[in-house]
N, CA, C and O atoms as a GROMACS GRO file, in nm:
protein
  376
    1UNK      N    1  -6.917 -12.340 -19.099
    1UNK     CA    2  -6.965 -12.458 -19.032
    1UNK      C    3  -6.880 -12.480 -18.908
    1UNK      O    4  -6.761 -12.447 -18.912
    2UNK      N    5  -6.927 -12.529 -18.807
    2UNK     CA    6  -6.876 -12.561 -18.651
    2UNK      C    7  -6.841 -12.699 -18.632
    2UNK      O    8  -6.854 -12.785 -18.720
    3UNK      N    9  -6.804 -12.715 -18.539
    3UNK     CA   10  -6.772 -12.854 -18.471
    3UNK      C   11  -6.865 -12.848 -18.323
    3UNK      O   12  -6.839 -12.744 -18.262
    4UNK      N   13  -6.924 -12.900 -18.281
    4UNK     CA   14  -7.052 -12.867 -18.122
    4UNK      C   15  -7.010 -13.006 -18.060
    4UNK      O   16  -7.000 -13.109 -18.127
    5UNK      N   17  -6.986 -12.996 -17.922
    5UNK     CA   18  -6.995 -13.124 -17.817
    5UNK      C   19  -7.139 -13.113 -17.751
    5UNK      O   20  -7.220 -13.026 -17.720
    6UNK      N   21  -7.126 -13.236 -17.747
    6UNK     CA   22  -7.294 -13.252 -17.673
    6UNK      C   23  -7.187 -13.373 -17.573
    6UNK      O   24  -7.074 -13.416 -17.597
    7UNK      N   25  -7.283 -13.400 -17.459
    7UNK     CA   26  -7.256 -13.477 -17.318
    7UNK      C   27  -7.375 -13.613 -17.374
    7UNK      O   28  -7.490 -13.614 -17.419
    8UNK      N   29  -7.291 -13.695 -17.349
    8UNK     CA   30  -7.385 -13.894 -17.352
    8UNK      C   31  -7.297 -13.892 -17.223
    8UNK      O   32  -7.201 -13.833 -17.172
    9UNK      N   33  -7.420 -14.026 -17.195
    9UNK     CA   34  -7.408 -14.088 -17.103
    9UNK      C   35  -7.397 -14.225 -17.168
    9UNK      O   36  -7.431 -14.239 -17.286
   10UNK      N   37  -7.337 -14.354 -17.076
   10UNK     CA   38  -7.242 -14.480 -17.128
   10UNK      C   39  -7.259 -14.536 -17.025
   10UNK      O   40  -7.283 -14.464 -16.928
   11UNK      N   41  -7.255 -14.674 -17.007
   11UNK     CA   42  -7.245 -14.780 -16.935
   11UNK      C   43  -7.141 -14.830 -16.947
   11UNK      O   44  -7.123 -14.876 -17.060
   12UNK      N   45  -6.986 -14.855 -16.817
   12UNK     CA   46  -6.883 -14.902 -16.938
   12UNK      C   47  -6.888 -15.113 -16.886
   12UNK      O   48  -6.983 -15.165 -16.827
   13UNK      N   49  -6.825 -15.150 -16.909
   13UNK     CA   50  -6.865 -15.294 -16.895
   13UNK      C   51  -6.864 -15.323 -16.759
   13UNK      O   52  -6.932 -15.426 -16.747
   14UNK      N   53  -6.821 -15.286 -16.644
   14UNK     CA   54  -6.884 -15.312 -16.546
   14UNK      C   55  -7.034 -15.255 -16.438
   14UNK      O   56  -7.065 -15.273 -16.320
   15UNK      N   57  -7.094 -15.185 -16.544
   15UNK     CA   58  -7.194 -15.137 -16.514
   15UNK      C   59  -7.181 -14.979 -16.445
   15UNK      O   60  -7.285 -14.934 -16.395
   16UNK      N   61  -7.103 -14.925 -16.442
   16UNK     CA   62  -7.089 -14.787 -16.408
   16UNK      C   63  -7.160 -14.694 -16.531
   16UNK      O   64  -7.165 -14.734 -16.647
   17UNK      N   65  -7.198 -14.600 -16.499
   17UNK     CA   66  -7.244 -14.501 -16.550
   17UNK      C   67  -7.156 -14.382 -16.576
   17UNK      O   68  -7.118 -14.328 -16.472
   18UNK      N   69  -7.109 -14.322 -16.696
   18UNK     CA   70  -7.040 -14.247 -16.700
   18UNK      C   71  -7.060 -14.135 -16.815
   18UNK      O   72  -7.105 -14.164 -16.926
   19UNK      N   73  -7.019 -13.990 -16.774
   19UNK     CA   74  -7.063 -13.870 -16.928
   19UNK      C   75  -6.956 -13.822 -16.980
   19UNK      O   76  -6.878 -13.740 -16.931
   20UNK      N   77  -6.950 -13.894 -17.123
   20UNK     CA   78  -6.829 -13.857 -17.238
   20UNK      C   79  -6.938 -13.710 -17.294
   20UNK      O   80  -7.057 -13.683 -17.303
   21UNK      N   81  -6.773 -13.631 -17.328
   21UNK     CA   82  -6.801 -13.538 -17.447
   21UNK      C   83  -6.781 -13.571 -17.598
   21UNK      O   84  -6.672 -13.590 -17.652
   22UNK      N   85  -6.927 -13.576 -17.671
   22UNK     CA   86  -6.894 -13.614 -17.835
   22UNK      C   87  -6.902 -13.492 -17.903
   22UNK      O   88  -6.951 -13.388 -17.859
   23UNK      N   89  -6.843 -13.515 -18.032
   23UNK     CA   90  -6.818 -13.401 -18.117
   23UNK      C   91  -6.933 -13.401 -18.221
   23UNK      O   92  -7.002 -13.503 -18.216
   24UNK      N   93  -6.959 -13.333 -18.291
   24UNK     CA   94  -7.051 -13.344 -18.409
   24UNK      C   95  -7.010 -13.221 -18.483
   24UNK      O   96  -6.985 -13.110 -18.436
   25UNK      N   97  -7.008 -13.263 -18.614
   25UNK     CA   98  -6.933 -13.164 -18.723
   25UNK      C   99  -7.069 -13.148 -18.790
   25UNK      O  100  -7.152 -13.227 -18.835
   26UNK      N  101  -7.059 -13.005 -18.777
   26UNK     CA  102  -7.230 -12.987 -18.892
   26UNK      C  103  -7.180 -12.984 -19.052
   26UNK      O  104  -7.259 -13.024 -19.138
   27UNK      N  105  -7.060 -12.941 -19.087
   27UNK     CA  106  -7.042 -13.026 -19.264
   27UNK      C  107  -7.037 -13.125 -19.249
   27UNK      O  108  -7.125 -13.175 -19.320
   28UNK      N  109  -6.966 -13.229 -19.176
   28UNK     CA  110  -7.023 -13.336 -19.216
   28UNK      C  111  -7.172 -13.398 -19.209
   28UNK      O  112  -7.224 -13.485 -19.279
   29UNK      N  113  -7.216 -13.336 -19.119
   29UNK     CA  114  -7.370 -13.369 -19.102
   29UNK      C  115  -7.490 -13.305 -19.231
   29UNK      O  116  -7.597 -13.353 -19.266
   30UNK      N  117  -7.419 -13.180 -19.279
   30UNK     CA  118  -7.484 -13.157 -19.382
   30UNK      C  119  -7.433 -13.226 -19.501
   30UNK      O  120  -7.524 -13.244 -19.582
   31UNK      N  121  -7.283 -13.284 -19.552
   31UNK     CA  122  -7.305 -13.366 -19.624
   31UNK      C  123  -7.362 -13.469 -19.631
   31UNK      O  124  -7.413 -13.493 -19.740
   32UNK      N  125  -7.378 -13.571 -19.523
   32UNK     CA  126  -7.475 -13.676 -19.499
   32UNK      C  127  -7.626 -13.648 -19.565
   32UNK      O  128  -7.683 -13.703 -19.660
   33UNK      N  129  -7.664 -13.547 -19.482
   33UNK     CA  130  -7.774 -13.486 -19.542
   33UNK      C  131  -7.849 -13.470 -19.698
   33UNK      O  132  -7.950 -13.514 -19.753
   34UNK      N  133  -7.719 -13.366 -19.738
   34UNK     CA  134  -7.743 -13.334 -19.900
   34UNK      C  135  -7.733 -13.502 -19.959
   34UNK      O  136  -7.803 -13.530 -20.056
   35UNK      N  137  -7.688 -13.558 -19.928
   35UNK     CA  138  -7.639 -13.684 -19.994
   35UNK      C  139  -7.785 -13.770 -19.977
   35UNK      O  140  -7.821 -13.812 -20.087
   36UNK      N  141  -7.831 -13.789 -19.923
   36UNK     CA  142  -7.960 -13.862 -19.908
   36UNK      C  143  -8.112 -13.808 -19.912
   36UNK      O  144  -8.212 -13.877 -19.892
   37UNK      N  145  -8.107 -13.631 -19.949
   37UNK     CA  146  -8.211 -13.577 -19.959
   37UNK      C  147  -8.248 -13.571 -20.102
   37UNK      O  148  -8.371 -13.570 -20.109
   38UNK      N  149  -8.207 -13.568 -20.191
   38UNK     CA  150  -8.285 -13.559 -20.286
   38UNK      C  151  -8.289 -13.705 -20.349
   38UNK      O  152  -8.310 -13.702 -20.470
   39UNK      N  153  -8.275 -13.826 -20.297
   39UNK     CA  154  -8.300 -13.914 -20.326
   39UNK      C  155  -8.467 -13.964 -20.243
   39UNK      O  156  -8.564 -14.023 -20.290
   40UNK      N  157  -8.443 -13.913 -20.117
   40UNK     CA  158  -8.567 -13.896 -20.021
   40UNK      C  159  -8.667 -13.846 -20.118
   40UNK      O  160  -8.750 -13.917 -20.176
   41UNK      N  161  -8.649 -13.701 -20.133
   41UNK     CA  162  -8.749 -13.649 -20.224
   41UNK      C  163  -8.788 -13.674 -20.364
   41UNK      O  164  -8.873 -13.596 -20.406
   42UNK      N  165  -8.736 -13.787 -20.465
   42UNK     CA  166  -8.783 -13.813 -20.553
   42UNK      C  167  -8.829 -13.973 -20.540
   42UNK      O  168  -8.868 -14.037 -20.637
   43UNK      N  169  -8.818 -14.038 -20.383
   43UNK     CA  170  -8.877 -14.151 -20.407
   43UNK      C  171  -8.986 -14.203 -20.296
   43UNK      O  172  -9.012 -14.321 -20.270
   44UNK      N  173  -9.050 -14.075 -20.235
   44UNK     CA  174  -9.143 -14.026 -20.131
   44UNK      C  175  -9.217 -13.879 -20.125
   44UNK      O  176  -9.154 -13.773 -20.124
   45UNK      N  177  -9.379 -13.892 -20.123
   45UNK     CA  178  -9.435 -13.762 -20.139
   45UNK      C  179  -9.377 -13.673 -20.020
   45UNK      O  180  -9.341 -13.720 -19.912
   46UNK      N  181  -9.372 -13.541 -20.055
   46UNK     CA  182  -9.309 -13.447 -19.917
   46UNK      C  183  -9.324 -13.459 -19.775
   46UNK      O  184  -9.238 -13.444 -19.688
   47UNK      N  185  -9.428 -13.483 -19.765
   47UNK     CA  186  -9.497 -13.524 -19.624
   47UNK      C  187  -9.426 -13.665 -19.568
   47UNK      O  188  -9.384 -13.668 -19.452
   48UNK      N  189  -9.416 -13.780 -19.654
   48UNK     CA  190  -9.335 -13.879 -19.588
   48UNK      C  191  -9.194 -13.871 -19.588
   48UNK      O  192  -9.120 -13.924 -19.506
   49UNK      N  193  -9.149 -13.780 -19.716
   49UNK     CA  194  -8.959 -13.769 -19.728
   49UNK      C  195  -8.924 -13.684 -19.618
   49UNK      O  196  -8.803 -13.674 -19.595
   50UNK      N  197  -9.017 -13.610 -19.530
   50UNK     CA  198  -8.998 -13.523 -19.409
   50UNK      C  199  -8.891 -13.612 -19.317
   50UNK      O  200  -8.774 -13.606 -19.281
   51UNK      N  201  -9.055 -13.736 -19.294
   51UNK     CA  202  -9.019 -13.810 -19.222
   51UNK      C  203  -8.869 -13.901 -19.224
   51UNK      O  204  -8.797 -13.903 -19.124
   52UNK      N  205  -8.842 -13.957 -19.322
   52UNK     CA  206  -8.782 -13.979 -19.366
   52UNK      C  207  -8.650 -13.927 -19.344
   52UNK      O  208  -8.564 -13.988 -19.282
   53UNK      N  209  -8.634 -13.793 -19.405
   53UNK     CA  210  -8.528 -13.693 -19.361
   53UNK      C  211  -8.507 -13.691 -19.227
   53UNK      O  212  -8.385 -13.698 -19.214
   54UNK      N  213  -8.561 -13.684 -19.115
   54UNK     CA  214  -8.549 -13.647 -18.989
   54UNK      C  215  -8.492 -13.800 -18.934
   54UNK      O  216  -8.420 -13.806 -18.835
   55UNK      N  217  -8.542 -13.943 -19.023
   55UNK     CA  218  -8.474 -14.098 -18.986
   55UNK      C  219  -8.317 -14.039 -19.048
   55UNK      O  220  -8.231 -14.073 -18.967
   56UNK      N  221  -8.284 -13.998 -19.113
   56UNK     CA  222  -8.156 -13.989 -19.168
   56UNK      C  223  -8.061 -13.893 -19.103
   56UNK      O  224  -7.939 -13.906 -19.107
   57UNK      N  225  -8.120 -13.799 -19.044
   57UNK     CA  226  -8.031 -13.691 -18.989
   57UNK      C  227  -8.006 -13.784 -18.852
   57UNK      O  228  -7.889 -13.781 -18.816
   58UNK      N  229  -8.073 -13.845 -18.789
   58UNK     CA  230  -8.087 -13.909 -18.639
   58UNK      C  231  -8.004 -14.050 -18.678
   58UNK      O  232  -7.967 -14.108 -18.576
   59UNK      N  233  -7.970 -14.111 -18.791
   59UNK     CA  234  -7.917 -14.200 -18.874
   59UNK      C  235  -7.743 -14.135 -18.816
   59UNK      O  236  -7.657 -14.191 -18.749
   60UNK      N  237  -7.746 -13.994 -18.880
   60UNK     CA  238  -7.619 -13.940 -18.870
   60UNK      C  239  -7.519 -13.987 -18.747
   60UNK      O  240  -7.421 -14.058 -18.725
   61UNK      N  241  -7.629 -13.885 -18.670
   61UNK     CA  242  -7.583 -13.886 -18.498
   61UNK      C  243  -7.555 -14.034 -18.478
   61UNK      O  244  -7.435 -14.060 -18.489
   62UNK      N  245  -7.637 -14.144 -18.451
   62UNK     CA  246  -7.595 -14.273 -18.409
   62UNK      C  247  -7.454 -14.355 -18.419
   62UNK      O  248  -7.381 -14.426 -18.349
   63UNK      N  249  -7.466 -14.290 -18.578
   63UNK     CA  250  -7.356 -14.317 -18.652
   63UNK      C  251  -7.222 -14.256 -18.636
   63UNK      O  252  -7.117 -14.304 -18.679
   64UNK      N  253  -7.236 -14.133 -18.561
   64UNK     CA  254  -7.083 -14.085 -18.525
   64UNK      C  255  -7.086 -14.134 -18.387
   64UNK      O  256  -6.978 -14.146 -18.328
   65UNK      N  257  -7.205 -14.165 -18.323
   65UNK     CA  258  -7.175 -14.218 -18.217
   65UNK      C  259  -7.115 -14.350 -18.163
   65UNK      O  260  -7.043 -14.377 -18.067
   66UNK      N  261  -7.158 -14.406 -18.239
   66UNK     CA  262  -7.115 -14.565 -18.230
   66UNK      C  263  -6.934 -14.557 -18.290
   66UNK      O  264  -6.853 -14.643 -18.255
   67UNK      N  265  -6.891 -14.417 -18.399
   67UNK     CA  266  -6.771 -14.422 -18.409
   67UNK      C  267  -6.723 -14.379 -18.312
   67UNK      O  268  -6.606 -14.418 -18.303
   68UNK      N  269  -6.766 -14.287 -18.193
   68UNK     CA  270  -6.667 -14.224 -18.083
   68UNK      C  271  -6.717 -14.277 -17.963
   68UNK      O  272  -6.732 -14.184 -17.884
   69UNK      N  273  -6.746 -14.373 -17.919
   69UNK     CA  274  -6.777 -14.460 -17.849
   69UNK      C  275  -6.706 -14.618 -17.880
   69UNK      O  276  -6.686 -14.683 -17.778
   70UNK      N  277  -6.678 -14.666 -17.976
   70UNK     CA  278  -6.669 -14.772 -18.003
   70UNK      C  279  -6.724 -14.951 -17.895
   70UNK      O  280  -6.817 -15.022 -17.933
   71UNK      N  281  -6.655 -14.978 -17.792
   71UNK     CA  282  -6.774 -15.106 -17.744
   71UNK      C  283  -6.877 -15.066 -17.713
   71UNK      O  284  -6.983 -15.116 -17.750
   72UNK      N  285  -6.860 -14.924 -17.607
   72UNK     CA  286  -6.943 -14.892 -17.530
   72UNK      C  287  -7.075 -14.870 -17.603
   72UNK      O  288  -7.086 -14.879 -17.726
   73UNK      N  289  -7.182 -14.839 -17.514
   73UNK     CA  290  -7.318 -14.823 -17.586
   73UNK      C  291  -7.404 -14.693 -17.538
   73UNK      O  292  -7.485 -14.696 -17.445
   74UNK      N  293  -7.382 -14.610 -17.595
   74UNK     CA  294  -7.423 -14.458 -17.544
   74UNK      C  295  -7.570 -14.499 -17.505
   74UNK      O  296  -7.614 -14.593 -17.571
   75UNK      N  297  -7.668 -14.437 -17.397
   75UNK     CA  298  -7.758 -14.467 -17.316
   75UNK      C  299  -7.871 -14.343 -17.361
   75UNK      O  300  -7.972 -14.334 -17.431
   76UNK      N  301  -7.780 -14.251 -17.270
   76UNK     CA  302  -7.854 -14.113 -17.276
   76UNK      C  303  -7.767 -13.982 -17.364
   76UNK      O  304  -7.648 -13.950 -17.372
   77UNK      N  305  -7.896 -13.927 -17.423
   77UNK     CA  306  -7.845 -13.820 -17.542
   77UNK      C  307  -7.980 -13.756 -17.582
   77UNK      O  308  -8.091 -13.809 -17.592
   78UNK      N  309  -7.936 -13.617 -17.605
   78UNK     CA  310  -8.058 -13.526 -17.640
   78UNK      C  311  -8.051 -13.551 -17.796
   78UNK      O  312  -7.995 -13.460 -17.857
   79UNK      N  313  -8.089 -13.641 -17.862
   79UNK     CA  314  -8.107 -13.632 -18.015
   79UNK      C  315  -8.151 -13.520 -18.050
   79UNK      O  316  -8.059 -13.443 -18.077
   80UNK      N  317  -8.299 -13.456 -18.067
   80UNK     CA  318  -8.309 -13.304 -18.074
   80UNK      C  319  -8.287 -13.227 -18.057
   80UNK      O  320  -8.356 -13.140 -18.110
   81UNK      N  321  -8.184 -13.185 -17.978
   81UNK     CA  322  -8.077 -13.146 -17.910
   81UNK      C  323  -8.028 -13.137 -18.066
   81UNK      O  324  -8.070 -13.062 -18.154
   82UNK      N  325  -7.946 -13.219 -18.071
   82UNK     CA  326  -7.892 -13.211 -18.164
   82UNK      C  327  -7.875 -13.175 -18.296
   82UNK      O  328  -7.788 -13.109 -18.353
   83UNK      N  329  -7.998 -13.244 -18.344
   83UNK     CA  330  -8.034 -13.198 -18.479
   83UNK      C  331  -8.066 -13.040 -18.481
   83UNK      O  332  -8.027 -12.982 -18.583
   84UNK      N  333  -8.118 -12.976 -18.403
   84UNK     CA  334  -8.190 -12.859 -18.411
   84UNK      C  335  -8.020 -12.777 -18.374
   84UNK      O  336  -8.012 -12.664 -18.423
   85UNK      N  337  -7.908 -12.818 -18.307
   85UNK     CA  338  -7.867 -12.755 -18.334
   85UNK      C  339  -7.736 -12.739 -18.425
   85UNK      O  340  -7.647 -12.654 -18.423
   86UNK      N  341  -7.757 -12.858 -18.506
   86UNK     CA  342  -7.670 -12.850 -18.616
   86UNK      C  343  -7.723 -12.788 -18.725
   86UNK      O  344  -7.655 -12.719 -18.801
   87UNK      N  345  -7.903 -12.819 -18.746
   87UNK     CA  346  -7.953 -12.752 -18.829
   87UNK      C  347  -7.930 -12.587 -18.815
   87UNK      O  348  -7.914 -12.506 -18.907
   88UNK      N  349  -7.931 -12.564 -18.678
   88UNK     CA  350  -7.949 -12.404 -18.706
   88UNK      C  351  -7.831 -12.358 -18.774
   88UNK      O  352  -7.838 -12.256 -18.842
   89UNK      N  353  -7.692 -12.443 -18.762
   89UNK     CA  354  -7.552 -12.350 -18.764
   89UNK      C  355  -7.559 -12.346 -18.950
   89UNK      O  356  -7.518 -12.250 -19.014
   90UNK      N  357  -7.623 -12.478 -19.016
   90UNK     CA  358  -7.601 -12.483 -19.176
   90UNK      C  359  -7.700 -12.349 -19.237
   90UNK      O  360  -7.681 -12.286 -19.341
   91UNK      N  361  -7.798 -12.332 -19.144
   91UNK     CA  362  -7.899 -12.239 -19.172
   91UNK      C  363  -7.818 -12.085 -19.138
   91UNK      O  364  -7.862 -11.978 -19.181
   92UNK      N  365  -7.701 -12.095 -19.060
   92UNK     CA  366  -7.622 -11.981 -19.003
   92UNK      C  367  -7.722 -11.885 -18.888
   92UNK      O  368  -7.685 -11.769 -18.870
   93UNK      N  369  -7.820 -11.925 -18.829
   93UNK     CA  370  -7.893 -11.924 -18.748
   93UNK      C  371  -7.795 -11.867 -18.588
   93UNK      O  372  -7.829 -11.776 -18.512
   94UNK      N  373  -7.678 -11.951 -18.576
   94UNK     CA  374  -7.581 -11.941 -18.471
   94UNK      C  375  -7.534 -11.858 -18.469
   94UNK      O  376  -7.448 -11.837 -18.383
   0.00000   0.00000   0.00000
């Protein structure tokens, strides 16, 4: 498993625009994952726990974001970006 930076963009309180590098750990993103998928799948038919799954992985990201950001309020970010490429590294795809 990897550690991947992706580039946000931030507003900092006087209105400037600025691009931090964030980190994203794909074990932790796949524990997040395992941890809320088979609860997905035994309390939603497949077709909606999809959905579901893909609110939780995007759940992830926000969520480390708002930790490595703290006031600030990240703006711009490739979410799919993301997911697709944390998914590939658990899949060993990378």
């Amino acid at each position: 498993m990897s550690q991947f930076n992706f580039t946000v963009s931030y507003l900092d309180a006087n209105g400037q625009k600025h691009d931090q590098e964030i980190y994203l750990d794909s074990q932790d993103y796949k524990r997040h994952y395992e941890q809320n998928y088979s609860t997905l799948m035994q309390n939603y038919p497949p077709d909606q726990a999809e959905k579901h799954i893909l609110a939780t992985k995007k759940h992830y990201i926000e969520e480390t974001l708002a930790h490595q950001f703290g006031s600030h309020t990240a703006l711009e970010y490739d979410v799919a970006e993301m997911i697709d490429t944390l998914d590939r590294d658990i899949k060993g795809a990378l």
